[in-house]
mmCIF file of the N, C-alpha and C atoms, coordinates in Angstrom:
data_MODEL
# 
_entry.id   MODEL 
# 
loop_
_atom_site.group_PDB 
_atom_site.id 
_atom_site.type_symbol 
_atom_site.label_atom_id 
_atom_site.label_alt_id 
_atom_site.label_comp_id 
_atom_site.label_asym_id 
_atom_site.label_entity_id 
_atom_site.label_seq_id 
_atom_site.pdbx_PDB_ins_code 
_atom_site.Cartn_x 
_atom_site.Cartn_y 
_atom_site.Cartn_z 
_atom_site.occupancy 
_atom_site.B_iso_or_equiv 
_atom_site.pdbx_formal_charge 
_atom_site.auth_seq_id 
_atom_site.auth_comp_id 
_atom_site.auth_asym_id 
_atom_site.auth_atom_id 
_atom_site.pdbx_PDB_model_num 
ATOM 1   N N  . UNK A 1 1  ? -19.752 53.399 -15.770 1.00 0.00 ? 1  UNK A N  1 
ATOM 2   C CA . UNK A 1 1  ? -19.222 54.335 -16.742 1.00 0.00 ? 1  UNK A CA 1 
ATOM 3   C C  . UNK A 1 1  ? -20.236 55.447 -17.014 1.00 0.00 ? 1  UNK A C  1 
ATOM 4   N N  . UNK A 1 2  ? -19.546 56.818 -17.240 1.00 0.00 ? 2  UNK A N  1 
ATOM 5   C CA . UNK A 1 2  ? -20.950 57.818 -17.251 1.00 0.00 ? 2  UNK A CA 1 
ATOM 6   C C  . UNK A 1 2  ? -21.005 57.694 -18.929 1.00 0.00 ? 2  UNK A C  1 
ATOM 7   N N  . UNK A 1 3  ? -22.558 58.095 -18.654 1.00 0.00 ? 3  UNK A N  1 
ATOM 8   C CA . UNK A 1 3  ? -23.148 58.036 -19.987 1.00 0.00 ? 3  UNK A CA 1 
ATOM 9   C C  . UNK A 1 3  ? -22.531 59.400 -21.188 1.00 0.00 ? 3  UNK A C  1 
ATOM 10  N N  . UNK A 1 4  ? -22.814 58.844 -21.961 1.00 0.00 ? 4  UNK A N  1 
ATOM 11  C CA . UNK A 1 4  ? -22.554 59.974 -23.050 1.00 0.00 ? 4  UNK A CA 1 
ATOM 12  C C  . UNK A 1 4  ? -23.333 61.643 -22.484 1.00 0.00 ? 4  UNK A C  1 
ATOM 13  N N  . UNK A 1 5  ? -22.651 62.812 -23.158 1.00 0.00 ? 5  UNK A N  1 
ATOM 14  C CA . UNK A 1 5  ? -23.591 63.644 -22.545 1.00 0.00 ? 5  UNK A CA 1 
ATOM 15  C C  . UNK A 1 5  ? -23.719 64.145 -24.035 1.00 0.00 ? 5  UNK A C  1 
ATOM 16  N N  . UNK A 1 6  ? -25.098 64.588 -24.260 1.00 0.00 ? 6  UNK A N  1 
ATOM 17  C CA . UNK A 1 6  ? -25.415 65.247 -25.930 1.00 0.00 ? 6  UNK A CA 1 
ATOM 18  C C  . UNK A 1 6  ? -25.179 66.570 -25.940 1.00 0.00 ? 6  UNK A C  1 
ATOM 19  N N  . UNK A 1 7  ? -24.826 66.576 -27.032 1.00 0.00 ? 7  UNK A N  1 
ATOM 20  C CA . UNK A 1 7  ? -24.454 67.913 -27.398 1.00 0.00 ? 7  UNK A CA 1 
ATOM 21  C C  . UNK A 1 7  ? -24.739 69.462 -26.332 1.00 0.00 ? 7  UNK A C  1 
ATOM 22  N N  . UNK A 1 8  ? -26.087 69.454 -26.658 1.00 0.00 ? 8  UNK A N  1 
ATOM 23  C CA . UNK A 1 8  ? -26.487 70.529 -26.358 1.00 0.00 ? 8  UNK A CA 1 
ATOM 24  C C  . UNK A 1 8  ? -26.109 70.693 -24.223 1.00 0.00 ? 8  UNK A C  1 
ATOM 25  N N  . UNK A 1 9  ? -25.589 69.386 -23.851 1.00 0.00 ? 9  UNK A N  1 
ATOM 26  C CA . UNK A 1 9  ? -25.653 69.241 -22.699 1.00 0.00 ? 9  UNK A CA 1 
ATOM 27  C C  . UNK A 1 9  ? -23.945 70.215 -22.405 1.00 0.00 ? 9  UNK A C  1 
ATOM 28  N N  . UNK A 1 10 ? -22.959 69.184 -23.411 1.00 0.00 ? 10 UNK A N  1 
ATOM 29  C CA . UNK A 1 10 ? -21.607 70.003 -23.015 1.00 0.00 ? 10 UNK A CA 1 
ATOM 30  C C  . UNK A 1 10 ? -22.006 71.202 -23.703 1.00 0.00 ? 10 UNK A C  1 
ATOM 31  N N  . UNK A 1 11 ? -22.318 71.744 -24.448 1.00 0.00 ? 11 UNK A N  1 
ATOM 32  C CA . UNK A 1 11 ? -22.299 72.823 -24.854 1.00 0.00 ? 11 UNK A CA 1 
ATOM 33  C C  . UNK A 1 11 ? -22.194 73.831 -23.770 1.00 0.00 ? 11 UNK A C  1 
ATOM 34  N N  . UNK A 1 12 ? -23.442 73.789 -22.953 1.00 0.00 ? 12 UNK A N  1 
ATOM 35  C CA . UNK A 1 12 ? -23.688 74.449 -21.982 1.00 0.00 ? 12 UNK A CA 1 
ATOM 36  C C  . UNK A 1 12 ? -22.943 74.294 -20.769 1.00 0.00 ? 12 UNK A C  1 
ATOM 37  N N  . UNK A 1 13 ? -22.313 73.324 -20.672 1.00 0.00 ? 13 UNK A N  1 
ATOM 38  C CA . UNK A 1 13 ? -20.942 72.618 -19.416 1.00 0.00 ? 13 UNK A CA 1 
ATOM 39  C C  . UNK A 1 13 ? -20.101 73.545 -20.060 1.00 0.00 ? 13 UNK A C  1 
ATOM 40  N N  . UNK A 1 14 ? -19.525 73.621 -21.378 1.00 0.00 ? 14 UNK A N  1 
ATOM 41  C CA . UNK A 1 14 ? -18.494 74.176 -21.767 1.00 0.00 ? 14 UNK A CA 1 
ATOM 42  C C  . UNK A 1 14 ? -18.797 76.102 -21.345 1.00 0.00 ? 14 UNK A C  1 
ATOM 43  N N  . UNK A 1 15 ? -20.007 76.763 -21.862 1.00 0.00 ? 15 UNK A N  1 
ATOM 44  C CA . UNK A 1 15 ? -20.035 77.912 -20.982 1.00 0.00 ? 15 UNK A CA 1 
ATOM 45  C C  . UNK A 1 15 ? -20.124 78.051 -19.705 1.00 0.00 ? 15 UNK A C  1 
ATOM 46  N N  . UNK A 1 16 ? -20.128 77.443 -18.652 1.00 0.00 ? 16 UNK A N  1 
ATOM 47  C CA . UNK A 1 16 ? -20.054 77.239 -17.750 1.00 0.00 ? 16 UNK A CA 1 
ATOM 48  C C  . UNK A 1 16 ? -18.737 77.573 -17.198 1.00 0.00 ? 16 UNK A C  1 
ATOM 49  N N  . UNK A 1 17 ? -18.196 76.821 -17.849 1.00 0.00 ? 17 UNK A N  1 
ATOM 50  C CA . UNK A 1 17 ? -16.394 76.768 -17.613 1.00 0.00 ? 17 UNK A CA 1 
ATOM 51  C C  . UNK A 1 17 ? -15.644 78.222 -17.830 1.00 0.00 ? 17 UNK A C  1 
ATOM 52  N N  . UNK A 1 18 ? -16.719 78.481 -19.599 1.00 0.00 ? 18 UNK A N  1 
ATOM 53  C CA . UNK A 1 18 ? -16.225 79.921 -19.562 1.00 0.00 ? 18 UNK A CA 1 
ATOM 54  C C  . UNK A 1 18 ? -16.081 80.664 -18.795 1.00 0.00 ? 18 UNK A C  1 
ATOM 55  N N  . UNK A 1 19 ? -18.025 80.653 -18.034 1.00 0.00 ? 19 UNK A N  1 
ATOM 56  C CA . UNK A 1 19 ? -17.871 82.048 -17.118 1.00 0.00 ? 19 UNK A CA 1 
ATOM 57  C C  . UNK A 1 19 ? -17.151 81.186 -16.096 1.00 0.00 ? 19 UNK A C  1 
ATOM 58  N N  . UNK A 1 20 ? -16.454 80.989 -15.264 1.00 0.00 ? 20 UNK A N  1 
ATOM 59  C CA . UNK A 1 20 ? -15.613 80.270 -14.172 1.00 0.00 ? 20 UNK A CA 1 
ATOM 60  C C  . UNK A 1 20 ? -16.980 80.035 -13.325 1.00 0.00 ? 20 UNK A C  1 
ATOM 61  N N  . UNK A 1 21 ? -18.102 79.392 -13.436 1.00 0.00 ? 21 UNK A N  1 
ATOM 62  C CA . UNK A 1 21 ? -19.258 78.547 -12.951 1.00 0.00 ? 21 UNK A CA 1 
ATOM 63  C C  . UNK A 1 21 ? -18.828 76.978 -12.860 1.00 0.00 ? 21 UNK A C  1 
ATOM 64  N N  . UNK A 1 22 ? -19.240 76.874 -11.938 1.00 0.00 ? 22 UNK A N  1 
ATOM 65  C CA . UNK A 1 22 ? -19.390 75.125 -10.811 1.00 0.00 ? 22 UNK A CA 1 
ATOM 66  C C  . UNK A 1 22 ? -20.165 74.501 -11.925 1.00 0.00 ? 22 UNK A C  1 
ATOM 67  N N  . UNK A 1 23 ? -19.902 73.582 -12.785 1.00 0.00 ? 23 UNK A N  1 
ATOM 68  C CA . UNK A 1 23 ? -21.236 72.840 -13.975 1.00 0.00 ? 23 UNK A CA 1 
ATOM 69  C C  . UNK A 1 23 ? -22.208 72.162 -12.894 1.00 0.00 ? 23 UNK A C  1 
ATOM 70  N N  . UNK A 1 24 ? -22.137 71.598 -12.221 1.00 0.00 ? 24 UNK A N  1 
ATOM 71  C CA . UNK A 1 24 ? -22.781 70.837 -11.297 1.00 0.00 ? 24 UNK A CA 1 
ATOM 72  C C  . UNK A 1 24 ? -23.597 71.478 -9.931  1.00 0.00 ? 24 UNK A C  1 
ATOM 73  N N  . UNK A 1 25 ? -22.833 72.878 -9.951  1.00 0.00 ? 25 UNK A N  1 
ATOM 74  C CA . UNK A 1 25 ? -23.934 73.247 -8.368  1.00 0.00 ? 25 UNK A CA 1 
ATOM 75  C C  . UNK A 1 25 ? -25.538 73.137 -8.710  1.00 0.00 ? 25 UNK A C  1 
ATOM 76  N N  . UNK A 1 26 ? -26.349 73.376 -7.710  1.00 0.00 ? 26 UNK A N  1 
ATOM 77  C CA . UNK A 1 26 ? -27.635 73.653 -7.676  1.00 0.00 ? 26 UNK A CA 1 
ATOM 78  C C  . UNK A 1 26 ? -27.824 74.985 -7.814  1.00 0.00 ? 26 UNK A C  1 
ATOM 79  N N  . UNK A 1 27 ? -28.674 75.218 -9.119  1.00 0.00 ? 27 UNK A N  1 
ATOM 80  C CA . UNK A 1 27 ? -29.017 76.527 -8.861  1.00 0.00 ? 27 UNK A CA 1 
ATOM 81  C C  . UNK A 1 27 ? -30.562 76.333 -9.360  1.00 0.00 ? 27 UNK A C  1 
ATOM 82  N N  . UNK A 1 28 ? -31.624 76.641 -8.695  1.00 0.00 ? 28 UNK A N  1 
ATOM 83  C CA . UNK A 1 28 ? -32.743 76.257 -8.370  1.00 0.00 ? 28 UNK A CA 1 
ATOM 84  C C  . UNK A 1 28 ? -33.227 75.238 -8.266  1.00 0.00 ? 28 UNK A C  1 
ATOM 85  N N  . UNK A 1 29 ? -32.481 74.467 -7.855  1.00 0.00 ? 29 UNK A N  1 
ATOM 86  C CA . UNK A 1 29 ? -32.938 73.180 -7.725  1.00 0.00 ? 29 UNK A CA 1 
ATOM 87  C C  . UNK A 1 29 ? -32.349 71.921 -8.820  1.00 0.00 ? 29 UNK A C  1 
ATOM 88  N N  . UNK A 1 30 ? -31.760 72.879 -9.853  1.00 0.00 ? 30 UNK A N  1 
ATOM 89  C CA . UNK A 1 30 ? -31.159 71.951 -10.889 1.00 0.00 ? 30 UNK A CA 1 
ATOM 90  C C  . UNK A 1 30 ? -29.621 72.246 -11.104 1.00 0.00 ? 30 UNK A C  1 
ATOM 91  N N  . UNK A 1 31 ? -28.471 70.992 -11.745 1.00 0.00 ? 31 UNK A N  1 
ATOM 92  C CA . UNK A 1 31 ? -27.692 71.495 -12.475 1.00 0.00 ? 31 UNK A CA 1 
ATOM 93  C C  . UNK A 1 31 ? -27.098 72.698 -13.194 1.00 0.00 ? 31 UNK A C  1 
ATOM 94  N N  . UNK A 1 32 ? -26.356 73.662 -12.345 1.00 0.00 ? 32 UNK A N  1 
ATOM 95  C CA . UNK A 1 32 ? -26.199 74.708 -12.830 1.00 0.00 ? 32 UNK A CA 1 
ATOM 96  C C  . UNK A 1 32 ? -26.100 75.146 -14.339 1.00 0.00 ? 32 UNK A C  1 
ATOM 97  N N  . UNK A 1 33 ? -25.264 73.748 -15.077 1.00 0.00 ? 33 UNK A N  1 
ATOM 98  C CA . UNK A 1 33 ? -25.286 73.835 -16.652 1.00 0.00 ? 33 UNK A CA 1 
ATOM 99  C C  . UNK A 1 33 ? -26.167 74.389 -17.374 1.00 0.00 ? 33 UNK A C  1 
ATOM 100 N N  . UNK A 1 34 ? -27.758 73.543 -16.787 1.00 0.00 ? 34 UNK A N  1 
ATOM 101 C CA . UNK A 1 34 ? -28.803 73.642 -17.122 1.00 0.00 ? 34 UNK A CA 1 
ATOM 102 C C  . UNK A 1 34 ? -29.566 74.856 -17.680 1.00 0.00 ? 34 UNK A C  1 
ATOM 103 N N  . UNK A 1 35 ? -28.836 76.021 -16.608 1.00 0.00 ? 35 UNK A N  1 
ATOM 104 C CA . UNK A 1 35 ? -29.490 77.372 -17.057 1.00 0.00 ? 35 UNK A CA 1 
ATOM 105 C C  . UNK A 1 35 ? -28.562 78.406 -18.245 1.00 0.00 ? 35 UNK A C  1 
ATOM 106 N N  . UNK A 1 36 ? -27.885 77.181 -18.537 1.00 0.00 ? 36 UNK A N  1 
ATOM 107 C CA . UNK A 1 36 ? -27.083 78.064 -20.125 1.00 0.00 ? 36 UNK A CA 1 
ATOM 108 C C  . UNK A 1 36 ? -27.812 77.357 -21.519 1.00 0.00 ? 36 UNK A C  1 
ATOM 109 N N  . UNK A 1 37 ? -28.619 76.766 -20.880 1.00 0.00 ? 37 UNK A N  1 
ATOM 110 C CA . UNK A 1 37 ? -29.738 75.888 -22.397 1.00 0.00 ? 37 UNK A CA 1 
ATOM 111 C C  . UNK A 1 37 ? -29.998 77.069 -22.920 1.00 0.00 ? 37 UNK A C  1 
ATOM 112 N N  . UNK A 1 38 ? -30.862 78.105 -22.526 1.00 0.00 ? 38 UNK A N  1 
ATOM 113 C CA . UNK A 1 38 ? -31.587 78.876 -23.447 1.00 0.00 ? 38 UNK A CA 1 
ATOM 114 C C  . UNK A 1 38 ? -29.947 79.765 -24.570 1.00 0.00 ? 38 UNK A C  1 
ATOM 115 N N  . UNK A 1 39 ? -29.261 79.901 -24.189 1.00 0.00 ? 39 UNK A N  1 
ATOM 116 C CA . UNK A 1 39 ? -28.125 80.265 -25.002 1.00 0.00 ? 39 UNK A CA 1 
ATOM 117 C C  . UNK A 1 39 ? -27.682 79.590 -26.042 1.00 0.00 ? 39 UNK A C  1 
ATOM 118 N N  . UNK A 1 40 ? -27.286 78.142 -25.251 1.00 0.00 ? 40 UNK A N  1 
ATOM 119 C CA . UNK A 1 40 ? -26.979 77.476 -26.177 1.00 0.00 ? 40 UNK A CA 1 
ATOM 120 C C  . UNK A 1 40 ? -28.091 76.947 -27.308 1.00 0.00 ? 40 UNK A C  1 
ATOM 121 N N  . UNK A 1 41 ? -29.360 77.150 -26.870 1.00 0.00 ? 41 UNK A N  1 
ATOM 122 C CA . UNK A 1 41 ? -30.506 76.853 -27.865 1.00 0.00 ? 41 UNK A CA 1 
ATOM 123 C C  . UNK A 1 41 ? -29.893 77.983 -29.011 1.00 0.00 ? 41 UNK A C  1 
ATOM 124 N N  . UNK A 1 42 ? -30.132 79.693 -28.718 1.00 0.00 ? 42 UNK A N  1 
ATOM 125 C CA . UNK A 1 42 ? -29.835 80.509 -29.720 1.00 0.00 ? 42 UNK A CA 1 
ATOM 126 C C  . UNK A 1 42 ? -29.163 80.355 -30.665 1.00 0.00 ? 42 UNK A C  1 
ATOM 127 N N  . UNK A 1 43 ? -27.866 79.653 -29.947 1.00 0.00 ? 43 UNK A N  1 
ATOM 128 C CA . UNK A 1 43 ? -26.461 79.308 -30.845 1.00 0.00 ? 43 UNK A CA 1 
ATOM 129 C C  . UNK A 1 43 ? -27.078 78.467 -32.200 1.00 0.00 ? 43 UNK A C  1 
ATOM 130 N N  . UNK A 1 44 ? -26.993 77.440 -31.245 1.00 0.00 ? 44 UNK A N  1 
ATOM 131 C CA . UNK A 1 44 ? -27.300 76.163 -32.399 1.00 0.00 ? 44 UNK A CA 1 
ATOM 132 C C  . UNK A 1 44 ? -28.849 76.437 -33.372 1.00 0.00 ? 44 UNK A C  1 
ATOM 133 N N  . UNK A 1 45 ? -29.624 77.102 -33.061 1.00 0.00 ? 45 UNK A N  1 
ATOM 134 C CA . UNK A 1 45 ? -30.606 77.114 -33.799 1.00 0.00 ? 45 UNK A CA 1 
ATOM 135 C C  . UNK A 1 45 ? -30.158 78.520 -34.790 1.00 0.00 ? 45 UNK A C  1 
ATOM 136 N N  . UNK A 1 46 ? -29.373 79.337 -34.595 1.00 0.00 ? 46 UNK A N  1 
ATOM 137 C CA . UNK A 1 46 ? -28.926 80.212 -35.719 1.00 0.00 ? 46 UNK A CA 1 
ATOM 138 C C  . UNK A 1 46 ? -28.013 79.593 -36.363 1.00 0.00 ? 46 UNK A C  1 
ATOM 139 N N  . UNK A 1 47 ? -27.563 78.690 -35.915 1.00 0.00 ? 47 UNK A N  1 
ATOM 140 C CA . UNK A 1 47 ? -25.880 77.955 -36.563 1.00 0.00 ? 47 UNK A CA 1 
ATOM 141 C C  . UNK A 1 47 ? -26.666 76.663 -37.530 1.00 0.00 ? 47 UNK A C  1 
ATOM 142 N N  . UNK A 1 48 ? -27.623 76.166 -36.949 1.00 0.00 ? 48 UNK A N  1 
ATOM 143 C CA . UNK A 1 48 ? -28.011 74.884 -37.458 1.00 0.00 ? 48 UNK A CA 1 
ATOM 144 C C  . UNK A 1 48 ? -29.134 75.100 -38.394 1.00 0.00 ? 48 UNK A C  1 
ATOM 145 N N  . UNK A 1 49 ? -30.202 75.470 -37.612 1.00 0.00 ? 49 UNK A N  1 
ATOM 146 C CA . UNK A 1 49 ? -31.684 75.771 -38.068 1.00 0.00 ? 49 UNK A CA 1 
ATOM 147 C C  . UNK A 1 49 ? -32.604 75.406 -36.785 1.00 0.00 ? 49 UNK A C  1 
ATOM 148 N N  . UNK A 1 50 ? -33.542 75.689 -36.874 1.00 0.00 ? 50 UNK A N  1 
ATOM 149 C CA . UNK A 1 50 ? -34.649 75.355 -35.981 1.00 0.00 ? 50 UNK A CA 1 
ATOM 150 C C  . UNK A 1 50 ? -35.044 73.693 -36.371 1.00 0.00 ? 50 UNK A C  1 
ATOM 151 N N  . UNK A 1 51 ? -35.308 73.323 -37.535 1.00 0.00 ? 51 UNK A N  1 
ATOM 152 C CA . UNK A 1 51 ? -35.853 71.893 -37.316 1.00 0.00 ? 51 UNK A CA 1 
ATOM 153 C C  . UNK A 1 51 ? -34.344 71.287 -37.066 1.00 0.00 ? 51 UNK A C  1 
ATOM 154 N N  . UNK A 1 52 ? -33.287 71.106 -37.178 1.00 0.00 ? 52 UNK A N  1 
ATOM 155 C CA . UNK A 1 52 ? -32.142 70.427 -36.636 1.00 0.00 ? 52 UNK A CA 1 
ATOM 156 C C  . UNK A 1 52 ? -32.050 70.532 -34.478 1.00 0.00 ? 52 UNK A C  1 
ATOM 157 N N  . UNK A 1 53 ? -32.363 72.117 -34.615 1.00 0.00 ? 53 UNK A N  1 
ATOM 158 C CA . UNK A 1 53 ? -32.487 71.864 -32.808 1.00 0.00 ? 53 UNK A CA 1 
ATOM 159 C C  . UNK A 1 53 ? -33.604 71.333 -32.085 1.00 0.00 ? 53 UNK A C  1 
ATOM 160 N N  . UNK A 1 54 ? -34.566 71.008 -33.020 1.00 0.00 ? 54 UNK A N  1 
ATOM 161 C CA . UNK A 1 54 ? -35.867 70.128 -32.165 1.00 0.00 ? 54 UNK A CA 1 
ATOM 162 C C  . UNK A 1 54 ? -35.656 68.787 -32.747 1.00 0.00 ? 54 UNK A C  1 
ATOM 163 N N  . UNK A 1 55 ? -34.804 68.389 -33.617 1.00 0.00 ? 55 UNK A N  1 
ATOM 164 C CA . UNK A 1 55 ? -34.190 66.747 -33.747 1.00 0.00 ? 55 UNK A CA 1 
ATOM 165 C C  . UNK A 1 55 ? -33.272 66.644 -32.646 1.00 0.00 ? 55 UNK A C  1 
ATOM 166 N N  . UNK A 1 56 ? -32.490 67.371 -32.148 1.00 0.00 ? 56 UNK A N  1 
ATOM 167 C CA . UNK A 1 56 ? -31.623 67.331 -31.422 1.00 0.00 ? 56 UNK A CA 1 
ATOM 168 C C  . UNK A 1 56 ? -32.420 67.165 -29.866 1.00 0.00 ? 56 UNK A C  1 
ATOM 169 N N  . UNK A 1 57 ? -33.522 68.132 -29.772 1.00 0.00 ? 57 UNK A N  1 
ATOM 170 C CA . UNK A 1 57 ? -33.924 67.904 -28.324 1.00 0.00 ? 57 UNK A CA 1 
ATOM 171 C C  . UNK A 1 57 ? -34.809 66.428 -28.041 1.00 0.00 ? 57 UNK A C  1 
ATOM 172 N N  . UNK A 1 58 ? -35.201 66.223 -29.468 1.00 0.00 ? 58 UNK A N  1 
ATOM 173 C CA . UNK A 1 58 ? -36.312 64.768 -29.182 1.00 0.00 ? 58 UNK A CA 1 
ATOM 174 C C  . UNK A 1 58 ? -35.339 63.330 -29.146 1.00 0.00 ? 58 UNK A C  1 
ATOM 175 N N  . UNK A 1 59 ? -33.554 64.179 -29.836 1.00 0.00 ? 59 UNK A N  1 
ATOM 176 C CA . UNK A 1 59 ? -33.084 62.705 -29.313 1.00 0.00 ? 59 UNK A CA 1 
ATOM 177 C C  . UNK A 1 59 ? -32.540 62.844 -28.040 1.00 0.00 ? 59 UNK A C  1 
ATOM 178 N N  . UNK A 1 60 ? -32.370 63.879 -27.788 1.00 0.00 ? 60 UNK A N  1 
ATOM 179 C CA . UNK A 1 60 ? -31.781 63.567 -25.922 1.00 0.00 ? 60 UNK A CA 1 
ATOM 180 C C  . UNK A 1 60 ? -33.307 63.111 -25.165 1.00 0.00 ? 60 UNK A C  1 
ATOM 181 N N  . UNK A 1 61 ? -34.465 63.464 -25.458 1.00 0.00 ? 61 UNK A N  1 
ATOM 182 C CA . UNK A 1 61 ? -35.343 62.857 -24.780 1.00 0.00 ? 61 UNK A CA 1 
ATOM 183 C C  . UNK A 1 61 ? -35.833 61.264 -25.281 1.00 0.00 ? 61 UNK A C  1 
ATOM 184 N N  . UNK A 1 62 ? -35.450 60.733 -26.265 1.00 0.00 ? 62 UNK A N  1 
ATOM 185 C CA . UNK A 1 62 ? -35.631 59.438 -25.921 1.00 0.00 ? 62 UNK A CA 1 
ATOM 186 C C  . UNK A 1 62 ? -34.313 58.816 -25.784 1.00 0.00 ? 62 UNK A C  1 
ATOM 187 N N  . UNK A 1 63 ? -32.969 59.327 -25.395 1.00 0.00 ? 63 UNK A N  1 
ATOM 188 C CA . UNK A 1 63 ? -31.378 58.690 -24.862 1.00 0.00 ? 63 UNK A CA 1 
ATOM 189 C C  . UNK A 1 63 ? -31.725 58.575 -23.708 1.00 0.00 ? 63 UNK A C  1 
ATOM 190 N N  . UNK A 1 64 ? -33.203 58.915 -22.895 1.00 0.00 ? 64 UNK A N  1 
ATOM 191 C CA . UNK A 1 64 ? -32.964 59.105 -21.442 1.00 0.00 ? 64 UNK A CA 1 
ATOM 192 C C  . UNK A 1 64 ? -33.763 58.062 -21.080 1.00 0.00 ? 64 UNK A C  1 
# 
């Protein structure tokens, strides 16, 4: 079963979709999703706050 994906992960799957982008190709070597983080960082850290988006990044790094 696939794992949960966190927030900030669909977030960036979901623009992806917007721009009609592959979520999954390689684009430098990584997950294309991957390179809509810095956006979706903007979002959520004007929407949320800054200490809510570095709770958010320290729990996807210990979900892994």
């Amino acid at each position: 079963m696939k794992k949960d994906q966190p927030p900030r992960e669909r977030a960036a799957r979901a623009l992806c979709r917007l721009s009609d982008v592959p979520e999954n190709t390689k684009f430098d070597g990584r997950p294309m999703w991957e390179s809509f983080l810095p956006e979706v960082d903007a979002v959520l850290e004007a929407a949320l706050g800054a200490e809510e988006l570095e709770r958010m990044k320290r729990d996807e790094v210990k979900k892994q």
